[in-house]
Residue frames as qw, qx, qy, qz and C-alpha x, y, z in Angstrom:
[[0.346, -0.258, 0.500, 0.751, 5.46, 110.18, 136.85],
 [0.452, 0.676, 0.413, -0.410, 3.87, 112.10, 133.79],
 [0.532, -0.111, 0.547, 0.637, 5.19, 111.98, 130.82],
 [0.493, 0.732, 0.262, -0.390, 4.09, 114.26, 127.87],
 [0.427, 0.059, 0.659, 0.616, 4.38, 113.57, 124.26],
 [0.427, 0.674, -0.058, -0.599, 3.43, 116.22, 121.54],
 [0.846, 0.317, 0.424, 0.069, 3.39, 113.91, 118.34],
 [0.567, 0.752, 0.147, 0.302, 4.69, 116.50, 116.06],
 [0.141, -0.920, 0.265, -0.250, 7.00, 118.46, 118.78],
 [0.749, -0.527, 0.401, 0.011, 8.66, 115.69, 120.50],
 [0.280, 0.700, -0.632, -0.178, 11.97, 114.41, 119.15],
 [0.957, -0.049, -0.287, -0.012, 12.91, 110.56, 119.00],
 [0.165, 0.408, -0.619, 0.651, 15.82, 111.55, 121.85],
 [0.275, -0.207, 0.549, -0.762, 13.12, 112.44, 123.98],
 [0.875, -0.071, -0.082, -0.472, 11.03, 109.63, 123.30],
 [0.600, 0.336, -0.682, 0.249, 13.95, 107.42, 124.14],
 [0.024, -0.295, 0.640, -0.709, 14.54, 109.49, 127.09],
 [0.623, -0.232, 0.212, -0.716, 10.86, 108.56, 128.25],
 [0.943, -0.090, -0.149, -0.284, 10.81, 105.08, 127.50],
 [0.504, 0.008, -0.631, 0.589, 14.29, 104.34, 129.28],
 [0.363, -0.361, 0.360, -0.780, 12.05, 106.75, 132.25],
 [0.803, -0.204, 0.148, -0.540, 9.28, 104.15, 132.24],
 [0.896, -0.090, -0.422, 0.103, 11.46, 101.06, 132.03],
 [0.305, 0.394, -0.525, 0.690, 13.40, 102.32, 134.82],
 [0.502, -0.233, 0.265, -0.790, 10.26, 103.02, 136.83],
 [0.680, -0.232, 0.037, -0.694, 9.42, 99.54, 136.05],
 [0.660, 0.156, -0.656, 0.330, 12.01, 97.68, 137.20],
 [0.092, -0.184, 0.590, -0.781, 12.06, 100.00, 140.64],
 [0.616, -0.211, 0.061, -0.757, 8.52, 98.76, 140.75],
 [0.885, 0.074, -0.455, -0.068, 8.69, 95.30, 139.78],
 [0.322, 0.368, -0.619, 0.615, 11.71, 95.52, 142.61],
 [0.139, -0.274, 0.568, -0.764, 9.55, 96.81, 145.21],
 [0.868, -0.164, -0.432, -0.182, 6.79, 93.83, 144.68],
 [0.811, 0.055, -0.582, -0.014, 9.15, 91.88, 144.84],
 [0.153, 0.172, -0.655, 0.720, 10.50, 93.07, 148.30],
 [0.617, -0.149, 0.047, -0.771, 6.70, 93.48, 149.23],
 [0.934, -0.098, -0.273, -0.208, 6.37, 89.56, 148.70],
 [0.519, 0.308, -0.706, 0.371, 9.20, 89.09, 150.65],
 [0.207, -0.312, 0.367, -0.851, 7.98, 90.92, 153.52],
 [0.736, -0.018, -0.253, -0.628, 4.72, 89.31, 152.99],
 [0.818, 0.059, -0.570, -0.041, 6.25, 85.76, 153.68],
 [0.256, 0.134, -0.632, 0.719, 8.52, 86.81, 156.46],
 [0.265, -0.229, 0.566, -0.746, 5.51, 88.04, 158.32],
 [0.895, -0.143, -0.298, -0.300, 2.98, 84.59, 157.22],
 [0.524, 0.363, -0.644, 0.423, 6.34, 83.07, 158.33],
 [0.087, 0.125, -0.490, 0.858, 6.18, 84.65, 161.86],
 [0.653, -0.168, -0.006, -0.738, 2.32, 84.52, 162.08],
 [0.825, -0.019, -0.442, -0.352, 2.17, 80.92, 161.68],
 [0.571, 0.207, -0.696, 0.383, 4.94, 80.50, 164.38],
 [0.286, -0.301, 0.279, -0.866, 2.81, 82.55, 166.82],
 [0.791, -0.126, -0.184, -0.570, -0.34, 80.42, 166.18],
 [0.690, 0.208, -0.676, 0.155, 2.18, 77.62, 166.83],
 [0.069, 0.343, -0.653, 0.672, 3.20, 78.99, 170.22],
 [0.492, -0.113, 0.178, -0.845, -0.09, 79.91, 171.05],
 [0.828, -0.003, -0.520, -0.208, -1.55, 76.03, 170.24],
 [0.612, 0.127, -0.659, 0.419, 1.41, 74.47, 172.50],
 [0.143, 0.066, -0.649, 0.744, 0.50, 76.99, 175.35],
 [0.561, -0.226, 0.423, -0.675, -3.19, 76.49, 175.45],
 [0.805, 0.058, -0.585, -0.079, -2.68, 72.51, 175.21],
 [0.355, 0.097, -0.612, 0.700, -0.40, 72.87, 178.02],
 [0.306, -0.159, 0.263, -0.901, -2.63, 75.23, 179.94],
 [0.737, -0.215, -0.095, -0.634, -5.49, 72.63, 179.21],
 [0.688, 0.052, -0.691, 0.214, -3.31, 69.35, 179.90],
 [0.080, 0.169, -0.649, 0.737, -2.64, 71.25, 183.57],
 [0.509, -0.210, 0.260, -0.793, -6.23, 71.99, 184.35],
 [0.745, 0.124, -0.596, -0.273, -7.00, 68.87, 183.26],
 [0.596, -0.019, -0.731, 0.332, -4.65, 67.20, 185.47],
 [0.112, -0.143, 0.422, -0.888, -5.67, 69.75, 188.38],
 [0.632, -0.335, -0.303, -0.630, -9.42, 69.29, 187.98],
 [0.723, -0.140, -0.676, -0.036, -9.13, 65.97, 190.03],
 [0.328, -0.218, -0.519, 0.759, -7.30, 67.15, 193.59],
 [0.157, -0.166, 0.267, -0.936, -9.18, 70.65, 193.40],
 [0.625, -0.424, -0.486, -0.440, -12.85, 68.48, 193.62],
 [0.669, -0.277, -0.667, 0.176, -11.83, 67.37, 196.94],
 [0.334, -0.125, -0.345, 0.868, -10.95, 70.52, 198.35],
 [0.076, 0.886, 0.455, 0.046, -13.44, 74.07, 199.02],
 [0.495, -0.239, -0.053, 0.834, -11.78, 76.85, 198.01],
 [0.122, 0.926, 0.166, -0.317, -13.02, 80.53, 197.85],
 [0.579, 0.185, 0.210, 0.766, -11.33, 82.48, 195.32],
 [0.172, -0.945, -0.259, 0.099, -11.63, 86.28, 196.07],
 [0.117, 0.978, -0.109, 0.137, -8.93, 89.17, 195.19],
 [0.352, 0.626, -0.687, 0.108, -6.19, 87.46, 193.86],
 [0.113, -0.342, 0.843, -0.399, -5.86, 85.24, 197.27],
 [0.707, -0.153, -0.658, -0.209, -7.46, 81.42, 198.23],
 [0.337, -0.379, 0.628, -0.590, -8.74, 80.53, 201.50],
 [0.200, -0.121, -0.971, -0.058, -9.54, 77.05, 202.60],
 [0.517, -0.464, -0.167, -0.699, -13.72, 77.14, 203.72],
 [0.125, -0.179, 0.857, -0.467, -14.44, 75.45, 207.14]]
């Protein structure tokens, strides 16, 4: 927005008219912050539940190998393209 004022040309209408322009402009701003911080929370919000997931599923993931680790020592197993074969 640009606003020009001629001191000596400009009427006190149009100096009204401009300063109901720029508080208008800065409410629509002050508005769209505030929707900006909204946004802002919704997606910390939604990050932090991710990181959550992500925690729980490589605990899980490490609780399994974990428990695996023991039985696979006893076995020999080839791993090769996708598919396991016992070794003789």
């Amino acid at each position: 927005m640009k606003i020009e004022i001629d001191r000596y040309k400009t009427s006190s209408d149009e100096l009204q008219k401009c300063v109901g322009q720029i508080v208008e402009e800065n409410r629509v701003l002050q508005m769209d912050v505030g929707t900006l911080k909204s946004i802002m929370a919704s997606l910390e919000s939604a990050c932090n539940n991710q990181r959550q997931i992500l925690d729980a599923v490589a605990a899980s993931r490490f609780t399994f190998l974990y428990r695996l680790r023991p039985r696979m020592r006893n076995t020999n197993l080839v791993f090769h393209s996708g598919r396991s074969q016992e070794v003789a």
